[in-house]
Steps between C-alpha positions, in 0.01 A plus 500: 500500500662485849858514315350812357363639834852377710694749174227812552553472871895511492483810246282662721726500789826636282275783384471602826834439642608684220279800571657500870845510350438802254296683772812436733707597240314836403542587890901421454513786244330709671670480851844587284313769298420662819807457719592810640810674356777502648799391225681808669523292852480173350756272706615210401237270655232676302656425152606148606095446605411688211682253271348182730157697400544492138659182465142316658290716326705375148454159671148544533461657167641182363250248715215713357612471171545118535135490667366713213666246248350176711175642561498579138590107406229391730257656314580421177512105640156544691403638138617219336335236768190696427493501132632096517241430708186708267606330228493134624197575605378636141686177334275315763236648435524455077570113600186465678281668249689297272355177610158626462558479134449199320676404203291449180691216422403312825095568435580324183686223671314153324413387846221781531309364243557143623349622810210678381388174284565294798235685766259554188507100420443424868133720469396323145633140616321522870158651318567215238539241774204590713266518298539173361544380835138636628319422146666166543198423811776231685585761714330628846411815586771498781725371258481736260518748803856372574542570124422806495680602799882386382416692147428797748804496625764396244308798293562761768841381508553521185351842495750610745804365291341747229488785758871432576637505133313844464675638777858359360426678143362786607757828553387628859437216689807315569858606560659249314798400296455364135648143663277545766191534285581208260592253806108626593352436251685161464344405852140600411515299161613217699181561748252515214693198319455329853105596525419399134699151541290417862150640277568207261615289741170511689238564209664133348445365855150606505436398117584191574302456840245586230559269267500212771140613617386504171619151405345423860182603430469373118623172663208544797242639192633181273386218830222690538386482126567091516351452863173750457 
């Protein structure tokens, strides 16, 4: 743009230099169209500064013709600059609405599905879990608060992993390339993968804290039936 403005600028100023010149000029032709006549008296000065006279004005003639064919280049190349720079901008513009689009073959990329069955097995397996962990009775109501808590929160997560692989799929949202949307959706599978892996992790903790307070308290139940 300021290339564009600096090449507008400099054919502005030629146009009007050359507007000076052929005003300058016109008056030329008219100062010899109106020189009084006296070819009957002329002396020999006269036709010697009558030649001098002619000889600029072919000069000049010449300098206007060269600014005519300059000014004439200039605008053509300003023209050029112009166009050059309207159509980057159009390719630009085609680029970036480009991105918006998704590929079909990337919504179908096998890690979408992967991801969808991760998030949906951490909502059955944590609803699983829980409840056999409160119908179990070896846990405290503060415990099972804590419980409930970390499902909380490794569900919104894994809510927001969802929101994020709608937004890579979806034409509209994202300005994307097709790399660019399949290294995405690469790093949310590995975030669900990673959220699913730590549910287990901890429900198999838990399940076994259970287990120990229910061999605990068959153990406390079996002293209890010898020693009534």
């Amino acid at each position: 743009m300021e290339r564009m403005n600096k090449v507008k600028g400099k054919a502005r100023k030629v146009k009007c230099l050359l507007s000076r010149l052929v005003g300058w000029c016109c008056f030329l032709l008219c100062a010899f169209s109106f020189r009084p006549a006296r070819a009957q008296v002329a002396t020999g000065q006269d036709m010697q500064q009558l030649l001098y006279d002619i000889e600029k004005l072919t000069q000049f003639k010449a300098i206007l013709s060269d600014m005519q064919k300059g000014y004439s280049i200039l605008i053509q190349g300003y023209q050029q600059v112009k166009d050059l720079a309207q159509g980057n901008f159009k390719l630009h513009s085609v680029f970036l609405d480009g991105l918006l689009l998704v590929n079909p073959e990337v919504a179908r990329y096998a890690r979408v599905a992967d991801i969808i069955s991760a998030e949906a097995g951490i909502v059955s397996e944590y609803k699983q879990a829980l409840g056999r962990f409160r119908g179990g009775g070896l846990f405290n109501a503060a415990e099972l608060d804590y419980l409930g808590r970390v499902y909380a929160q490794l569900t919104a997560a894994a809510l927001d992993d969802l929101d994020a692989l709608t937004n890579v799929i979806t034409a509209s949202k994202l300005r994307m390339s097709d790399d660019e949307r399949l290294l995405a959706i690469d790093r949310i599978y590995a975030s669900g993968s990673n959220k699913l892996q730590f549910l287990r992790d901890f429900n198999r903790r838990t399940a076994v804290l259970q287990v120990q307070r229910q061999q605990e308290q068959q153990f406390v139940n079996h002293l209890k039936s010898l020693y009534p």
